[in-house]
Structures are given as structure tokens and as C-alpha cells.
DSSP file (Angstrom, degrees, kcal/mol; ACC not computed):
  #  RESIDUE AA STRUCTURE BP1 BP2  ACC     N-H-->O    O-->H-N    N-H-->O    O-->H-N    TCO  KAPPA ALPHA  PHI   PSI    X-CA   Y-CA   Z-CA
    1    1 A X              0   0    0      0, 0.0     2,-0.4     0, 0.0    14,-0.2   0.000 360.0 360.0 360.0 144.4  -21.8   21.0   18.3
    2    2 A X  E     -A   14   0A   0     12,-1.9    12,-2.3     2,-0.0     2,-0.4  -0.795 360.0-167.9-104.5 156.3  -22.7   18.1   20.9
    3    3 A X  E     +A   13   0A   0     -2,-0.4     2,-0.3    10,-0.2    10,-0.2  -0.925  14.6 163.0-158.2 120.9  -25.2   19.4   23.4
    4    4 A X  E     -A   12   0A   0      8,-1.3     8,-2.5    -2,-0.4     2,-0.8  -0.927  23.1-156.4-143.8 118.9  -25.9   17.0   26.8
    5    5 A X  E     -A   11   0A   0     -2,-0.3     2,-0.5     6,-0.2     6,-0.2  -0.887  15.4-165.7-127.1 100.1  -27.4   18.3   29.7
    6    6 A X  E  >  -A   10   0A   0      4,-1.3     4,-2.3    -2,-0.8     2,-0.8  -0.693  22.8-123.2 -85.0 130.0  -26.4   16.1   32.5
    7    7 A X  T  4 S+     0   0    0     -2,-0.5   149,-5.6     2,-0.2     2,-0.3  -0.398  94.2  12.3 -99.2 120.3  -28.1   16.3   35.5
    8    8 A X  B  4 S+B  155   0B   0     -2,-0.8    -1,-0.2   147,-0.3   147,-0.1  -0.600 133.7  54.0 134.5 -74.9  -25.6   17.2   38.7
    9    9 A X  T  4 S-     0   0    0    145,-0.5    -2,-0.2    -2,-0.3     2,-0.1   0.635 103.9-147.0 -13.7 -78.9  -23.2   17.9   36.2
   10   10 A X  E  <  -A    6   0A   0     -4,-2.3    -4,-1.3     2,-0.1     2,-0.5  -0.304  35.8 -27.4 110.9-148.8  -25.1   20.3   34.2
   11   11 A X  E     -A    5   0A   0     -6,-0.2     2,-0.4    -2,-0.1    -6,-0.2  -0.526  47.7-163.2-100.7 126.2  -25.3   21.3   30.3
   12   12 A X  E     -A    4   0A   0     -8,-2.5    -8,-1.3    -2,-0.5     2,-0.4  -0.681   6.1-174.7 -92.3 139.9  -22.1   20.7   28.0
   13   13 A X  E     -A    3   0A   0     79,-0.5     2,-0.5    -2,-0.4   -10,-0.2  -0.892  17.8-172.1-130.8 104.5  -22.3   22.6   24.8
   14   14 A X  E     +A    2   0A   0    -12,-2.3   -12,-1.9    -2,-0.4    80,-0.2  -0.696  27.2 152.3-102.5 141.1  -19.0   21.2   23.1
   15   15 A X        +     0   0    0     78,-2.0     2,-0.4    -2,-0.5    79,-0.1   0.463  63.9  47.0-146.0  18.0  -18.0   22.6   20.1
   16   16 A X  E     -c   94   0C   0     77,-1.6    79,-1.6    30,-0.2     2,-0.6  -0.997  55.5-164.6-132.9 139.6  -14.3   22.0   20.2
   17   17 A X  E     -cd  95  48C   0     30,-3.0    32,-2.8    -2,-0.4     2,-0.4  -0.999  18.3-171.6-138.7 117.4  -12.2   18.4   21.1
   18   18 A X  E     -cd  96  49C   0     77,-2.5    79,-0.8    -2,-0.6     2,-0.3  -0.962  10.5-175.2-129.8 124.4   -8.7   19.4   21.7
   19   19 A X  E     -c   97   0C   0     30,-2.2     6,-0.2    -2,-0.4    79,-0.1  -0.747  26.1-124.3-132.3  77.9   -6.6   16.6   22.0
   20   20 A X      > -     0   0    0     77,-0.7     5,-0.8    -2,-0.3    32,-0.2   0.405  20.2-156.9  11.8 133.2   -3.0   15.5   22.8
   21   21 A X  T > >S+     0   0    0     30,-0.4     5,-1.4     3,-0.1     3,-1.0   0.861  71.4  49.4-112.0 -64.6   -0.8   13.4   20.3
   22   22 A X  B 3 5S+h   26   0D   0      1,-0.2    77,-0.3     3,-0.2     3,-0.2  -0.387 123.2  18.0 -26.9 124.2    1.8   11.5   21.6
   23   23 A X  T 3 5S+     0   0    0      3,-3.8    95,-0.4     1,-0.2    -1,-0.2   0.381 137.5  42.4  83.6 -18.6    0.7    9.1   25.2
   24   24 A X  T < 5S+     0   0    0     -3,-1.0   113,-0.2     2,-0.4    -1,-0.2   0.372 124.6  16.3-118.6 -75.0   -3.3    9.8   23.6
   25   25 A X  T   <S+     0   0    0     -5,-0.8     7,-3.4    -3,-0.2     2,-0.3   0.755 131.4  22.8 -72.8  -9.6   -4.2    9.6   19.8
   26   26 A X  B   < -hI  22  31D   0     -5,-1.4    -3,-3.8     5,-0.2     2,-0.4  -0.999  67.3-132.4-161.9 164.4   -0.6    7.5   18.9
   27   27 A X  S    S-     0   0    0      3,-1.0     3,-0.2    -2,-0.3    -5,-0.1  -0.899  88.8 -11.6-114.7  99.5    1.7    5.5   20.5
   28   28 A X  S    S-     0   0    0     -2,-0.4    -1,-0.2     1,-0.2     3,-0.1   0.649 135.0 -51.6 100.1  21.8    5.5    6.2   20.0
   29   29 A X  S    S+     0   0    0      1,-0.5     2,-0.5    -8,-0.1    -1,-0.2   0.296 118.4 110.2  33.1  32.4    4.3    8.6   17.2
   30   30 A X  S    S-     0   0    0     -3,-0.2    -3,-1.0    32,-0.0    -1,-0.5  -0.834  72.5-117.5 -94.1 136.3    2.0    6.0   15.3
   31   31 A X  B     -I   26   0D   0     -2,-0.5     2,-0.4    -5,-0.2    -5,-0.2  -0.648  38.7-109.2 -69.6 141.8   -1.8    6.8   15.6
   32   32 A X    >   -     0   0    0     -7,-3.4     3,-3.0    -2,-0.3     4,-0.3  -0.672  33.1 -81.9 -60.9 119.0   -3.4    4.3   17.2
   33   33 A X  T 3  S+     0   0    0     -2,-0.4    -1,-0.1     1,-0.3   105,-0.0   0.242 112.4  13.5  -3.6 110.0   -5.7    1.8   15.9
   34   34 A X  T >> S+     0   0    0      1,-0.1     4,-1.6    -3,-0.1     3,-0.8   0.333 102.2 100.6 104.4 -32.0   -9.5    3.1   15.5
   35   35 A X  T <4 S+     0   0    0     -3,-3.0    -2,-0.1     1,-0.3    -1,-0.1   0.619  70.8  50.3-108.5  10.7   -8.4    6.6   15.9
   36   36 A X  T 3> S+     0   0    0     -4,-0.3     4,-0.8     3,-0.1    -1,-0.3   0.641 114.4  48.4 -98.6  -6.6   -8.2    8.2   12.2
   37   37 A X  H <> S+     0   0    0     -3,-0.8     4,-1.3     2,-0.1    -2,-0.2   0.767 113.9  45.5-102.7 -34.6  -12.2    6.7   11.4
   38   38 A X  H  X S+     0   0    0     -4,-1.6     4,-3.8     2,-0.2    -3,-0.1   0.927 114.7  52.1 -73.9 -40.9  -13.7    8.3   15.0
   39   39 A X  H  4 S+     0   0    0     -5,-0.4    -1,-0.2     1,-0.2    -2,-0.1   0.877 110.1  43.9 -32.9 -72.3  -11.7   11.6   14.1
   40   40 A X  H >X S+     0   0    0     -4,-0.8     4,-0.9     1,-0.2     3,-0.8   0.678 119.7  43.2 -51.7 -55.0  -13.2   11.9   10.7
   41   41 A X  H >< S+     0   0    0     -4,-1.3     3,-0.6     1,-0.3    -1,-0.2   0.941 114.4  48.8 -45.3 -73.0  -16.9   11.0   12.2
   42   42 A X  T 3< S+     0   0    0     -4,-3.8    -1,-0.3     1,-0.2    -2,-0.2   0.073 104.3  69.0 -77.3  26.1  -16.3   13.4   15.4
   43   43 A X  T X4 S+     0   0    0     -3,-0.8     3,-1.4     2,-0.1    -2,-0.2   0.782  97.7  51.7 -94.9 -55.0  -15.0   16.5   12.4
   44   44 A X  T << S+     0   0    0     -4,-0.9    -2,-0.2    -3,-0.6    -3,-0.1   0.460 122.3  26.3 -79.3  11.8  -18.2   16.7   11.3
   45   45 A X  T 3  S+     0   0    0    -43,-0.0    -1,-0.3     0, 0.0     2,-0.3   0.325 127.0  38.9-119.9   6.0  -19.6   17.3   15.0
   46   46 A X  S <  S-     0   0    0     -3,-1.4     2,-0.4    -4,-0.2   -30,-0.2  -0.628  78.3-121.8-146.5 157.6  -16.5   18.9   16.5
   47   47 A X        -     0   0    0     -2,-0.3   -30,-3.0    -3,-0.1     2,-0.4  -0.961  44.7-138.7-118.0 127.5  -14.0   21.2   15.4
   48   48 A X  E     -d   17   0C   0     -2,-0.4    21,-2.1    19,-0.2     2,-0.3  -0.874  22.7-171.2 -91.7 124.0  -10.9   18.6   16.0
   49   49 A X  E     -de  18  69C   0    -32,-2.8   -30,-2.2    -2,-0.4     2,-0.4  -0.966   7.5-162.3 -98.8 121.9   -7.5   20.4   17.7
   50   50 A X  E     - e   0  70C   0     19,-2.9    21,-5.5    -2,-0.3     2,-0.5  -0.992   8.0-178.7-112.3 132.1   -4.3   18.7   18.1
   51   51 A X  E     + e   0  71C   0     -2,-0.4   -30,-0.4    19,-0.2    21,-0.2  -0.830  18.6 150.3-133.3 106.6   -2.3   20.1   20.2
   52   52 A X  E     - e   0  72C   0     19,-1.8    21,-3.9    -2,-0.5   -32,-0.0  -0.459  51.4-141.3-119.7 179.7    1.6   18.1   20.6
   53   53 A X        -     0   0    0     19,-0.2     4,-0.1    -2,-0.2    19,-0.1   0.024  44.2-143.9 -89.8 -21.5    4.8   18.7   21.3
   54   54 A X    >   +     0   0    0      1,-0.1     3,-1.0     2,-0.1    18,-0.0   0.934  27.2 173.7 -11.5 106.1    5.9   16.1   18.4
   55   55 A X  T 3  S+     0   0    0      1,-0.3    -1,-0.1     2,-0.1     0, 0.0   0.126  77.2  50.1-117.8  38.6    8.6   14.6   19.7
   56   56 A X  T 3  S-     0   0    0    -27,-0.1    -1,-0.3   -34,-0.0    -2,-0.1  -0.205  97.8-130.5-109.1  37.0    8.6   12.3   17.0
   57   57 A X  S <  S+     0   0    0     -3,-1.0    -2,-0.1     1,-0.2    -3,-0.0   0.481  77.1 116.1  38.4  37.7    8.4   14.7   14.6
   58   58 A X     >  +     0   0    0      2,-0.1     4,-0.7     3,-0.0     5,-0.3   0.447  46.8  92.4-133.3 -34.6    5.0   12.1   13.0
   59   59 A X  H >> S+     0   0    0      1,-0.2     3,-2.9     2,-0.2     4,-1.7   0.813  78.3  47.7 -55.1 -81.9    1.9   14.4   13.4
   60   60 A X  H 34 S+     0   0    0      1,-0.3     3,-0.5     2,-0.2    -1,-0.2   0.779 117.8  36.8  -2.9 -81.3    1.6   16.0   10.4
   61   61 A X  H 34 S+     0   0    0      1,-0.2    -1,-0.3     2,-0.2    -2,-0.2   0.205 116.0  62.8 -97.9  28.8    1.8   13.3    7.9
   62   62 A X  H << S+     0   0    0     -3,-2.9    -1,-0.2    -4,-0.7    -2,-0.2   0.635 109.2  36.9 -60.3 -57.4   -0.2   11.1   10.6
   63   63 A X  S >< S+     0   0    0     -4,-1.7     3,-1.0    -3,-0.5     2,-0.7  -0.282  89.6 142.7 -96.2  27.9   -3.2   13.1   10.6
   64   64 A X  T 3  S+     0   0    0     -5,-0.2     3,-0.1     1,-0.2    -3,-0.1  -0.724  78.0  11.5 -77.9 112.1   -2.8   13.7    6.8
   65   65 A X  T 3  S+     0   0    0     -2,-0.7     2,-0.6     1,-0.2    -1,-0.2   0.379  98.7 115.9 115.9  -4.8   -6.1   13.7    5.2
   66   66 A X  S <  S-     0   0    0     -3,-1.0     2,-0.5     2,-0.1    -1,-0.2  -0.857  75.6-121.6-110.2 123.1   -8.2   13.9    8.8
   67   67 A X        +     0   0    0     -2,-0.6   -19,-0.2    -3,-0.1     2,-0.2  -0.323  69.0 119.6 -64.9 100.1  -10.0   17.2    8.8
   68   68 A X        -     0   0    0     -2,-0.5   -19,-0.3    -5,-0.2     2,-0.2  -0.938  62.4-122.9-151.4 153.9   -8.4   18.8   12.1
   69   69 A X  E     -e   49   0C   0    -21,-2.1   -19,-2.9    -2,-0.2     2,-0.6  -0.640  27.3-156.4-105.3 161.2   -6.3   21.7   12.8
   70   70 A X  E     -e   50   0C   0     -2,-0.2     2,-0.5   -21,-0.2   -19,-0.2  -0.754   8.5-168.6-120.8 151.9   -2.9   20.9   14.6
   71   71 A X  E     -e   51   0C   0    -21,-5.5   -19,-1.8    -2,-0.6     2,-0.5  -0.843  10.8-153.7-122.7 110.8   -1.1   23.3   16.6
   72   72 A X  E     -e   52   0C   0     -2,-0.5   -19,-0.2   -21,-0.2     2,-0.2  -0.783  18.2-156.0-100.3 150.6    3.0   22.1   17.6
   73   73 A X        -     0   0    0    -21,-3.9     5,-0.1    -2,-0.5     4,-0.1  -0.600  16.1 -94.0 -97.6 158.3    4.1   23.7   20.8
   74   74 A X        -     0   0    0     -2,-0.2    -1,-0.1     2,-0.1     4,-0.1   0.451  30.7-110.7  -4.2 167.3    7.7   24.5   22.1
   75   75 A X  S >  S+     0   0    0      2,-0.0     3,-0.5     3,-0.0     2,-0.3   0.628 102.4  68.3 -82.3 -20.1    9.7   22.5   24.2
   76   76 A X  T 3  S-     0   0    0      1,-0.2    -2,-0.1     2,-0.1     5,-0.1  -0.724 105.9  -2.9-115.7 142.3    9.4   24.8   26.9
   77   77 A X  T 3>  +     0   0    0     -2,-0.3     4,-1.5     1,-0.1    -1,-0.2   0.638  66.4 152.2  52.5  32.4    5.7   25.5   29.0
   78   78 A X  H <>  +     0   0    0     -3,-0.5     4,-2.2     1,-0.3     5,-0.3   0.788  61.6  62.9 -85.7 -11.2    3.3   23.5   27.3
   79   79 A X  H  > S+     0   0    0      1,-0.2     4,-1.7     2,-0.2    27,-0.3   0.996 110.4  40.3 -53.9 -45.5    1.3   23.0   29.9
   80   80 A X  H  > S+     0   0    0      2,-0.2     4,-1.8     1,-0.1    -2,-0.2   0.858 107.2  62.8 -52.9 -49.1    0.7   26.1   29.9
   81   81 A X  H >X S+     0   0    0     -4,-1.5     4,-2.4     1,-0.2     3,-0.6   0.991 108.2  47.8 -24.8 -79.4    0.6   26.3   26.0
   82   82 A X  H 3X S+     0   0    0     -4,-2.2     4,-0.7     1,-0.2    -1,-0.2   0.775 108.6  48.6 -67.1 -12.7   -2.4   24.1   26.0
   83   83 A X  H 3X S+     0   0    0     -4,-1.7     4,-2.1    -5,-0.3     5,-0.3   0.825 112.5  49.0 -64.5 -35.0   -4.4   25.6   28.5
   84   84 A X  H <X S+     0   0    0     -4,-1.8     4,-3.0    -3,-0.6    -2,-0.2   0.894 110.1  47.6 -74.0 -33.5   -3.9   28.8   26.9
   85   85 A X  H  X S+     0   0    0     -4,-2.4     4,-2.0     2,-0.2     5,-0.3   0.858 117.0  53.5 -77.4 -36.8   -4.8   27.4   23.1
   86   86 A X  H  X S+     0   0    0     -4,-0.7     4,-4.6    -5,-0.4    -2,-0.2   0.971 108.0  44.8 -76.2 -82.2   -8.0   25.8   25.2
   87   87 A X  H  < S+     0   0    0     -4,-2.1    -2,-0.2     3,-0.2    -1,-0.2   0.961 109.9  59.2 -45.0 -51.8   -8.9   29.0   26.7
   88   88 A X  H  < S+     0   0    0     -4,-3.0    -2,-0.3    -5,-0.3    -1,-0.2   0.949 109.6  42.3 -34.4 -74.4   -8.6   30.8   23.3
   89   89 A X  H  < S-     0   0    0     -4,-2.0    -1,-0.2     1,-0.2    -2,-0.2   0.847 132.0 -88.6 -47.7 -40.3  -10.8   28.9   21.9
   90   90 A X    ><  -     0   0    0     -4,-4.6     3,-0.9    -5,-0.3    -3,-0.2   0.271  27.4-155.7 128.8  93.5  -13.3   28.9   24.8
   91   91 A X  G >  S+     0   0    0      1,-0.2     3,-1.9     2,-0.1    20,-1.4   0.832  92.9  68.5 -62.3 -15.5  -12.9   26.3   27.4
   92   92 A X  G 3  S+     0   0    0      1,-0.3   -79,-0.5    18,-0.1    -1,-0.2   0.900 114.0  33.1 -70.9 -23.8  -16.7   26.6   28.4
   93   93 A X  G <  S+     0   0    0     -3,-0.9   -78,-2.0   -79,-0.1   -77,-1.6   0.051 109.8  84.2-109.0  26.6  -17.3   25.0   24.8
   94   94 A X  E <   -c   16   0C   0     -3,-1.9    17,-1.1   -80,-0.2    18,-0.6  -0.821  53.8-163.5-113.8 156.0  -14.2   22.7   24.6
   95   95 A X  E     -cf  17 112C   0    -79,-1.6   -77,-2.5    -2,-0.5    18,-0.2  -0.930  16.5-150.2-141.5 150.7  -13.5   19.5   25.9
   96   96 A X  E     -cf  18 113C   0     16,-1.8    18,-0.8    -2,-0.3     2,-0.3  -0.584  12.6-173.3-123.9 146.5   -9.8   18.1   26.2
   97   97 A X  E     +cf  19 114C   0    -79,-0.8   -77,-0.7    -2,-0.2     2,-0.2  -0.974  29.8 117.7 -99.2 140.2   -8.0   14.6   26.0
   98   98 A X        -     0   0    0     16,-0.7    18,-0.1    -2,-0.3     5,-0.1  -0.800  48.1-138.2 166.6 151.4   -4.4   13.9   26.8
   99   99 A X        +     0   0    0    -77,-0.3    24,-1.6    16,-0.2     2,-0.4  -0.013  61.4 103.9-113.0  31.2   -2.5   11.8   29.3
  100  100 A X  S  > S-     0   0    0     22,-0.2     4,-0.5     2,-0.2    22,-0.1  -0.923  76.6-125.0-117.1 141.2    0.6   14.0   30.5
  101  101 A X  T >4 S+     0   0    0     -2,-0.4     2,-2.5     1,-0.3     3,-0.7   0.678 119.2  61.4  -4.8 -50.4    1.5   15.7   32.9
  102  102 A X  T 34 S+     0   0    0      1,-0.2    -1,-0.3     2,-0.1    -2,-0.2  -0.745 106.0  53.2 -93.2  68.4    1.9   18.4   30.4
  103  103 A X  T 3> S+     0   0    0     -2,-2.5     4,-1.6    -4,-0.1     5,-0.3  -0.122  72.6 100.1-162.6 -17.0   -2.1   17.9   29.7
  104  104 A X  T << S+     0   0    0     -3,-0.7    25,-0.1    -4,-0.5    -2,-0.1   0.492  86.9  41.8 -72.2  -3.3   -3.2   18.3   33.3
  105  105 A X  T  > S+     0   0    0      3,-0.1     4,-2.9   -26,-0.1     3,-0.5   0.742 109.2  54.5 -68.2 -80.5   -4.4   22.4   32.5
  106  106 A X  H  > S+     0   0    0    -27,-0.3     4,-2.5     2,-0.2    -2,-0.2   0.938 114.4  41.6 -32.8 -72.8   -6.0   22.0   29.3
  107  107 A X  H  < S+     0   0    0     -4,-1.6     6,-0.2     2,-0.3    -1,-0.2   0.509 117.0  46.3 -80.9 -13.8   -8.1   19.3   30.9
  108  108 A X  H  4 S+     0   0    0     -3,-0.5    -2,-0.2    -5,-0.3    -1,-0.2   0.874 120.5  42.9 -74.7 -70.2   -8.8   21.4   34.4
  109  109 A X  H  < S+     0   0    0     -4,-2.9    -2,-0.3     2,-0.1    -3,-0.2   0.524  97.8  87.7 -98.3 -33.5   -9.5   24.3   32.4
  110  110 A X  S  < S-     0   0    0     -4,-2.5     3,-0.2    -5,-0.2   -15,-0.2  -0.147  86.6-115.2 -63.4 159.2  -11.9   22.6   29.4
  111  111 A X  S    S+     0   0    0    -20,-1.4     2,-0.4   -17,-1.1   -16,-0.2   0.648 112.3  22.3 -70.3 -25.5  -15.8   22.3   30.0
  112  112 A X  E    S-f   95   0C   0    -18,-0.6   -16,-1.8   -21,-0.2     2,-0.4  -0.914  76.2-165.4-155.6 113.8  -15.1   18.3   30.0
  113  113 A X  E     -f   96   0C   0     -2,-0.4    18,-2.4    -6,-0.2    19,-0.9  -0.907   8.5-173.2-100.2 130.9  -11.3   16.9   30.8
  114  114 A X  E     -fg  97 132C   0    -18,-0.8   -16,-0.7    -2,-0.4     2,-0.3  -0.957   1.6-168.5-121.6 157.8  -10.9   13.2   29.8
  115  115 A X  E     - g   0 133C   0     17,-1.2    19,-7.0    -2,-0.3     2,-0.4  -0.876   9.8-149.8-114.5 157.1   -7.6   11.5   30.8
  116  116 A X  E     - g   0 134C   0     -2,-0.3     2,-0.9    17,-0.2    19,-0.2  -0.870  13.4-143.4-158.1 161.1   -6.7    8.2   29.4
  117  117 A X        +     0   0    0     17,-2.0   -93,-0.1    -2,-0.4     5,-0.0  -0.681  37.5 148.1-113.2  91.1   -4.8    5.5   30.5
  118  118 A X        -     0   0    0     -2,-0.9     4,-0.3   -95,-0.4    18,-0.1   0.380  63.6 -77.1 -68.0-156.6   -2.7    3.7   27.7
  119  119 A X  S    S+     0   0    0      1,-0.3    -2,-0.0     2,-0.1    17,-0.0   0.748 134.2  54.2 -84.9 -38.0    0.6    1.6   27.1
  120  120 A X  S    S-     0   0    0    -96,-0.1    -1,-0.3   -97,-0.1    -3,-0.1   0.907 113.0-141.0 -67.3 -21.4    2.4    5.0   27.3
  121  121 A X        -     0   0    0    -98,-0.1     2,-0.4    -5,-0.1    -2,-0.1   0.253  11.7 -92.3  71.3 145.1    0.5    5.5   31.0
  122  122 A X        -     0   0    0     -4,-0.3     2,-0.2   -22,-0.1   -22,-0.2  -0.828  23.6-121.6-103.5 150.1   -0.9    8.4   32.4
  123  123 A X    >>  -     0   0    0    -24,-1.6     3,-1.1    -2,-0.4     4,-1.0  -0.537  30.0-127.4 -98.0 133.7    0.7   11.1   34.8
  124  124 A X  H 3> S+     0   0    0      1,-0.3     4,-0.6     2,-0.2    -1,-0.1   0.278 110.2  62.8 -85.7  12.4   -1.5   11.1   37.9
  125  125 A X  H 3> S+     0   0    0      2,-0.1     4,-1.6   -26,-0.1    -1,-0.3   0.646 104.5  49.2 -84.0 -24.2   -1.8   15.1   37.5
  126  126 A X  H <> S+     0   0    0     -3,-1.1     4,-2.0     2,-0.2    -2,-0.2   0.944 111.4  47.8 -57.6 -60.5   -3.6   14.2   34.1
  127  127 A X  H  < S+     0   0    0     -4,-1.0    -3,-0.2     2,-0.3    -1,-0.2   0.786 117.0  44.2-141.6 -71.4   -5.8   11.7   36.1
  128  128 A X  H  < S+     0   0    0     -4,-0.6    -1,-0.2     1,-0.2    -2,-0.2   0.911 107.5  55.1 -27.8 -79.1   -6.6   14.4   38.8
  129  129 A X  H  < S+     0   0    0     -4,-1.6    -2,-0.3   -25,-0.1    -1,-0.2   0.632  97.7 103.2 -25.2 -71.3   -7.2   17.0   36.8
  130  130 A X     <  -     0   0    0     -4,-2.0   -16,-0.1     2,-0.1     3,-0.1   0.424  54.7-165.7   9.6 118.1   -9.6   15.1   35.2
  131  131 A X  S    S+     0   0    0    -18,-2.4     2,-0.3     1,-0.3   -17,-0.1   0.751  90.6  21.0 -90.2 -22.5  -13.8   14.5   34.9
  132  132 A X  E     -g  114   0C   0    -19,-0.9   -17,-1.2    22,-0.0     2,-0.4  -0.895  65.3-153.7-156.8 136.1  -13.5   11.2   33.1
  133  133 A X  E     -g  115   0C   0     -2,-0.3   -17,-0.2   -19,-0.2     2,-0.1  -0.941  17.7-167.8-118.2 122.4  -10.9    8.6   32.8
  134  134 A X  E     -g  116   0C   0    -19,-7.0   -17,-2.0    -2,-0.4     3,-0.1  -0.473  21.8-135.1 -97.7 173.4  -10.8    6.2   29.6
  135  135 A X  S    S+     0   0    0      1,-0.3     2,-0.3   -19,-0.2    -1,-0.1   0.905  88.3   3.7 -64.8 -54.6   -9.0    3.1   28.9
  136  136 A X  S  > S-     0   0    0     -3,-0.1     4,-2.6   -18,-0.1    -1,-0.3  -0.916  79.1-104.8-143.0 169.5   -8.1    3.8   25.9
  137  137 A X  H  > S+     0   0    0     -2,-0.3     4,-1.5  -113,-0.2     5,-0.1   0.785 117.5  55.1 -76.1  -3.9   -8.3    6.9   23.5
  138  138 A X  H  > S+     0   0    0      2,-0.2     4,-3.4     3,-0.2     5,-0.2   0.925 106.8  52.8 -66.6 -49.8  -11.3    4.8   21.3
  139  139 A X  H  > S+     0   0    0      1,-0.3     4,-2.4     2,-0.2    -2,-0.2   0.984 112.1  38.7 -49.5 -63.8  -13.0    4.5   24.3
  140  140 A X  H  < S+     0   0    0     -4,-2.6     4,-0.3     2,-0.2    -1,-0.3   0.879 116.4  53.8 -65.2 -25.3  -13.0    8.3   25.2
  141  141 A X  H >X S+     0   0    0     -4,-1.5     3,-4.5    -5,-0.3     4,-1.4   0.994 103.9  54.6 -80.0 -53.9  -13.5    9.3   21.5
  142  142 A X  H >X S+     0   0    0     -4,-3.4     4,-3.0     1,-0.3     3,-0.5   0.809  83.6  83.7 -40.3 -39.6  -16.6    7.1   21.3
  143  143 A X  H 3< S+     0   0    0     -4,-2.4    -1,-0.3     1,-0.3     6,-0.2   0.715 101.1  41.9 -38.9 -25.5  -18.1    9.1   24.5
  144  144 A X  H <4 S+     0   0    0     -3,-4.5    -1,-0.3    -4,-0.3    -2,-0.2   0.545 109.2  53.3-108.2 -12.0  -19.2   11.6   21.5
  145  145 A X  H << S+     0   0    0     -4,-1.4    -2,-0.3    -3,-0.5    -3,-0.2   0.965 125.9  28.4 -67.1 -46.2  -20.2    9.2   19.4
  146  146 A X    ><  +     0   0    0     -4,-3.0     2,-1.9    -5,-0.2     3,-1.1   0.107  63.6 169.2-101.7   9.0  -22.0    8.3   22.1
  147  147 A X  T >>  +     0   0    0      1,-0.3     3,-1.0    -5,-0.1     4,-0.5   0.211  68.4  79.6 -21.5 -19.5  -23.1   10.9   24.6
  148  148 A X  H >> S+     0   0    0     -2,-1.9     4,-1.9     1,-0.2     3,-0.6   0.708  99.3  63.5 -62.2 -18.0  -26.0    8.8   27.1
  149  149 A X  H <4 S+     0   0    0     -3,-1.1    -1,-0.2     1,-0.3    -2,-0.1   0.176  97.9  44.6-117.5  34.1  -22.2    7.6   28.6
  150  150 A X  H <> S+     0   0    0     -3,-1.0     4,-1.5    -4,-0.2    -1,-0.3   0.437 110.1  54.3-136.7 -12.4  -21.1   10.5   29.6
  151  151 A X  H <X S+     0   0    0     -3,-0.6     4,-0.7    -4,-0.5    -2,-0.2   0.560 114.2  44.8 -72.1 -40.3  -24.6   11.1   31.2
  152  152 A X  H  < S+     0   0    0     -4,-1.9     3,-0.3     2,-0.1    -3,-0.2   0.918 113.5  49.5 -84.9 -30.5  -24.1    7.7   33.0
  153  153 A X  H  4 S+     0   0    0     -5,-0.2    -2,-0.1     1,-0.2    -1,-0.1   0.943 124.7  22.4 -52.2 -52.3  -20.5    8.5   34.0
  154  154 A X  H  < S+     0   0    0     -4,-1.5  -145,-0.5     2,-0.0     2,-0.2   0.535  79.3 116.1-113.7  23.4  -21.3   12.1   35.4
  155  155 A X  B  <   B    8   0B   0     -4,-0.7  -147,-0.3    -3,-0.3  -148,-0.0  -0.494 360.0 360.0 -96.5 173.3  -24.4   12.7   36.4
  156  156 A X              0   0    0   -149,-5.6    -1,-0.2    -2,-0.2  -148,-0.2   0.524 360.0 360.0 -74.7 360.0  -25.0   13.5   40.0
């Protein structure tokens, strides 16, 4: 569990990172650079969720071997899908990544929504929705590696 008590803000108790695959963790259904050693790092402080569409049918034997569980949705209502898998879990202890449109729930509804804005771009419901915006998905995974920068980001 990560525990940060940000002052405005107030106290995150994360004990879930549920995260988008396509447009966050890989680009065109490669992972991204960086993002199978922060995974592996954030499993043993996290329970890691990936939660896709795969519409390059790549997740699975992408995230072979990085302790996380992966959930792929339908074509049809994933926004809805991932809010709802979010809320299962417990949004008050989740926090969410993802840059789609189809991510913009998940990341209202989580205790900490990060959007970020890659090559693929992000959909400017994502980007609302949002607490935090990253550059890139290293960036936003380091933010639990790193928690004081999520303390400078949000506190009041």
C-alpha cells in the first residue's frame, strides 16, 4: 500500500494501480520503454491491474512474466467497464492511468486519476477527468516510486 497525506488534497491510501494498455503502458501494442522494470518495482507496493480492450491482441504475452492481473473488456461500454472494475475493487484505494476517452470514468471515479499525454495523444475527456497529467507513462509510474511529487503537484 502507498500512503501520502497531502495537505488540501488529503490522505491517499493506494492499494491498487489500474492502468490502461494501448495509448498508456504500449504504443501500437508494444510496451513502452521503462514500463516492464517500474511495473515489477510498483507489484510489490501495488496490486497492478490492466485493464484493455487489446486491439492488438499483444497484452498477454507483453506483460508475460510482470506480476499483474489483466482484465480484457468488450468492444462495447468500456468506459463503463473500467469504472465499474475500479469501483469493484474500491476506487477510494485505487488510483487509475490511461489516456482515452474510454479512460475518462475509471480516472473520475479512482482516489487519484493520472492522464498521460503520449505519441498516441490523449482524449481531452481523459485530461479533464483527470488530478494529474504526465508526459509520459514513466513519468506517472515514477509518481509512486516517488510520492513527495505528487505532494508537490496536489497539495493545496
Amino acid at each position: 500500500m502507498l500512503r501520502v497525506d497531502i495537505p488540501g488534497f488529503g490522505l491517499l491510501r493506494i492499494e491498487h494501480l489500474v492502468l490502461d494498455y494501448n495509448g498508456t503502458l504500449a504504443l501500437d501494442g508494444r510496451l513502452l520503454p521503462g514500463v516492464r522494470p517500474r511495473l515489477r518495482v510498483l507489484a510489490r507496493l501495488l496490486e497492478v491491474h490492466v485493464v484493455t480492450a487489446d486491439t492488438f491482441g499483444t497484452v498477454r504475452r507483453a506483460l508475460r512474466g510482470v506480476p499483474c492481473r489483466t482484465a480484457v473488456l468488450g468492444a462495447r461500454r468500456q468506459d463503463r467497464a473500467k469504472r465499474d472494475y475500479v469501483r469493484k475493487l474500491g476506487a477510494d484505494r485505487s488510483a487509475c492511468i490511461g489516456n482515452g476517452r474510454n479512460d475518462r470514468l475509471m480516472l473520475r471515479a479512482a482516489r487519484l486519476g493520472i492522464a498521460v499525454l503520449q505519441a498516441e495523444g490523449a482524449a481531452v475527456q481523459a485530461i479533464m477527468a483527470a488530478d494529474v497529467i504526465s508526459p509520459s507513462v514513466a513519468d506517472a509510474l515514477d509518481l509512486f516510486l516517488h510520492p513527495l511529487r505528487l505532494t508537490a503537484t496536489l497539495r493545496a
